[in-house]
C-alpha positions in Angstrom: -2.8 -11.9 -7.9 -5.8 -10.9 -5.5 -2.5 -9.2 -3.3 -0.9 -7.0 -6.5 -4.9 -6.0 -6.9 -5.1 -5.0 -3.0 -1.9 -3.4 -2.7 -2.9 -1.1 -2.5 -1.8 0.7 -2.0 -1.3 2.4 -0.9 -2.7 1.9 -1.4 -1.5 4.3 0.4 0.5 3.3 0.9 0.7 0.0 1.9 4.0 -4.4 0.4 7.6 -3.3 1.4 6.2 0.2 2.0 6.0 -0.6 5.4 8.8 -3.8 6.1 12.2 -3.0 7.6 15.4 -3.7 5.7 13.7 -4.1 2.1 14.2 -0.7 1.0 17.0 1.7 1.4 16.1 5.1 3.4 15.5 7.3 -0.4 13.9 4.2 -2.1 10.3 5.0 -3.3 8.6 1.5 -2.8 5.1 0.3 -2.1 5.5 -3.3 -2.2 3.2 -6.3 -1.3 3.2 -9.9 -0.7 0.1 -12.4 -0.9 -0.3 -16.5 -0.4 -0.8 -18.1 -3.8 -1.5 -21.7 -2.7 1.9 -22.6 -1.3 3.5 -19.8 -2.5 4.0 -16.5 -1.3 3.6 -13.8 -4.3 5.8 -10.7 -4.1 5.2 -7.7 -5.9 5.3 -3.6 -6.4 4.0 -0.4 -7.8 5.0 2.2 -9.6 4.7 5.1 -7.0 3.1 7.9 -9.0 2.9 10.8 -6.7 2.8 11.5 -2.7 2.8 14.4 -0.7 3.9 13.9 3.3 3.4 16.7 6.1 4.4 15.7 9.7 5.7 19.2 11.1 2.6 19.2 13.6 4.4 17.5 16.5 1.1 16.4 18.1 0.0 15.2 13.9 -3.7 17.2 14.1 -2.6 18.7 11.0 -0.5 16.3 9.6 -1.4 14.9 5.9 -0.4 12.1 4.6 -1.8 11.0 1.3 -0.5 9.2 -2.2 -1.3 7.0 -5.2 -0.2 4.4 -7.5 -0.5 3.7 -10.9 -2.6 0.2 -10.8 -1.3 -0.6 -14.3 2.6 -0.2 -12.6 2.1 -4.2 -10.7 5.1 -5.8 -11.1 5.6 -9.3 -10.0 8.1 -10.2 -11.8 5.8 -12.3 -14.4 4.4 -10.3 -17.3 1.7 -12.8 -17.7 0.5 -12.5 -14.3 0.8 -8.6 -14.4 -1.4 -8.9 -17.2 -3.8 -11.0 -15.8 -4.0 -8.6 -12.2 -4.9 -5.6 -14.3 -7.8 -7.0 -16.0 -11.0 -6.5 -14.9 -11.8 -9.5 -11.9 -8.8 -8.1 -10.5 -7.0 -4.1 -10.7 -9.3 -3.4 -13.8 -6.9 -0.8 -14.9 -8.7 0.2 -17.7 -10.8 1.6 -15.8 -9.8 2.5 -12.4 -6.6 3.9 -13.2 -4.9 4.8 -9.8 -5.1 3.2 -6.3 -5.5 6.2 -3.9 -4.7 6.4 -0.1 -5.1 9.5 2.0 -5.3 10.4 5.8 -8.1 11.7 7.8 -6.6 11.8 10.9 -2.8 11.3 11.9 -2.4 10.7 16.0 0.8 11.0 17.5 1.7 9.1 21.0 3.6 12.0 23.3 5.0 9.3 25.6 7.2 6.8 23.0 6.3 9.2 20.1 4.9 6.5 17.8 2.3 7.4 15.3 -1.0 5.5 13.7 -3.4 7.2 11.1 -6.5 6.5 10.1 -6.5 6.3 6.3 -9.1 6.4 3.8 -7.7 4.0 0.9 -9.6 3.4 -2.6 -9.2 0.8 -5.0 -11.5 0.0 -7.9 -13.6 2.9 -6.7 -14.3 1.4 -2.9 -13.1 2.8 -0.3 -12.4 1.7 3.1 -11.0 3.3 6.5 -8.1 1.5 7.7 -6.3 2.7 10.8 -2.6 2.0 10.1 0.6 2.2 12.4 3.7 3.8 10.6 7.3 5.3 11.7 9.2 8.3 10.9 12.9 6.9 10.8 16.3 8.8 10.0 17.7 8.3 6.9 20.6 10.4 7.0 20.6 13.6 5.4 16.2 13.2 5.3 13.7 10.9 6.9 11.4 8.4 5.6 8.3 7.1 6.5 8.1 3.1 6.6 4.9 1.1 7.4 2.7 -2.1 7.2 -0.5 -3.3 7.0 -3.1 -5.6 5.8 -5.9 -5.4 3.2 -8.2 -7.7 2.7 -8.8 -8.2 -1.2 -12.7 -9.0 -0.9 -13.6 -5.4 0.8 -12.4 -3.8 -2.7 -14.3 -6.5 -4.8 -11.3 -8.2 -5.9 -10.7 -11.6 -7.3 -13.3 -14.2 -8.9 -12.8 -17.2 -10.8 -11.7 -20.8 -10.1 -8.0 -19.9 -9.2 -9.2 -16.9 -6.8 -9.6 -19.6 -4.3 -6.2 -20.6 -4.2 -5.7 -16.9 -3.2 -5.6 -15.7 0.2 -7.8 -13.2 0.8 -5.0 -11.1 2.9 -2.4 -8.9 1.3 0.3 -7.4 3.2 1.7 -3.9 2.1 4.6 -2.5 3.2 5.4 1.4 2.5 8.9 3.1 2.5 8.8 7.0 1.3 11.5 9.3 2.0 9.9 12.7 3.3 
């Protein structure tokens, strides 16, 4: 629960946003996973709107920035979607989107891989998070695919009895065709 309420998303992005060979190359998907006792929780959201500029080769100007609906969870359990957008957890009722944007893009000349440093909000905190993403060809456009880590307690998330059963860590990944 604590991971659906981190992801994030992504935050910006953020659990099969970011993990290889879960979504196809024009898939919109911002997925996450989390530890639930001895279970690993897998979820998504509902991308609502993202806007992607690379052309900067050297990524000084480059933006990258979206959010998600944090009433779009989905794990698969209604009950449990419920539960995530109540208040101990998403609180969509009143923190409607989970917003991620970039403050600074850096691309590596040498292997041309590329990390941003990413400003992500959820339930009105917000954090800087440096995260490592690729720009991979999909064919007839490219997509941009990452993963990272949040960690549910810098965003307030989670209380309760069964929050400890809950890792702390949630793992986005981020897949966005360009």
């Amino acid at each position: 629960m604590k991971l659906i309420s981190i992801i994030i998303l992504y935050a910006l992005l953020p659990a099969n946003f970011f993990s290889p060979g879960t979504a196809q190359p024009h898939e919109n998907t911002v997925d996450f996973q989390i530890r639930k006792g001895f279970v690993t929780v897998s979820g998504s959201f509902t991308l609502t709107d993202y806007f992607i500029n690379l052309n900067d080769s050297s990524g000084s100007d480059a933006i990258i920035k979206g959010r998600v609906r944090s009433a779009s969870v989905r794990t698969g359990n209604a009950t449990r979607d419920r539960h995530l957008q109540e208040k101990n957890w998403l609180d969509s009722e009143h923190y409607e989107f989970i917003e991620v944007h970039s403050i600074k893009v850096f691309t590596e000349p040498v292997n041309h891989s590329q990390t941003g440093i990413f400003l992500i909000t959820i339930k009105g905190q917000s954090i800087e998070k440096t995260i490592p993403f690729r720009v991979l060809d999909g064919g007839n456009s490219n997509y941009l695919q990452g993963d990272f880590e949040l960690s549910l307690s810098d965003f307030g998330i989670g209380s309760g009895f069964f929050s400890r059963l809950i890792s702390d860590k949630v793992t986005i990944s981020i897949n966005l065709p360009i």
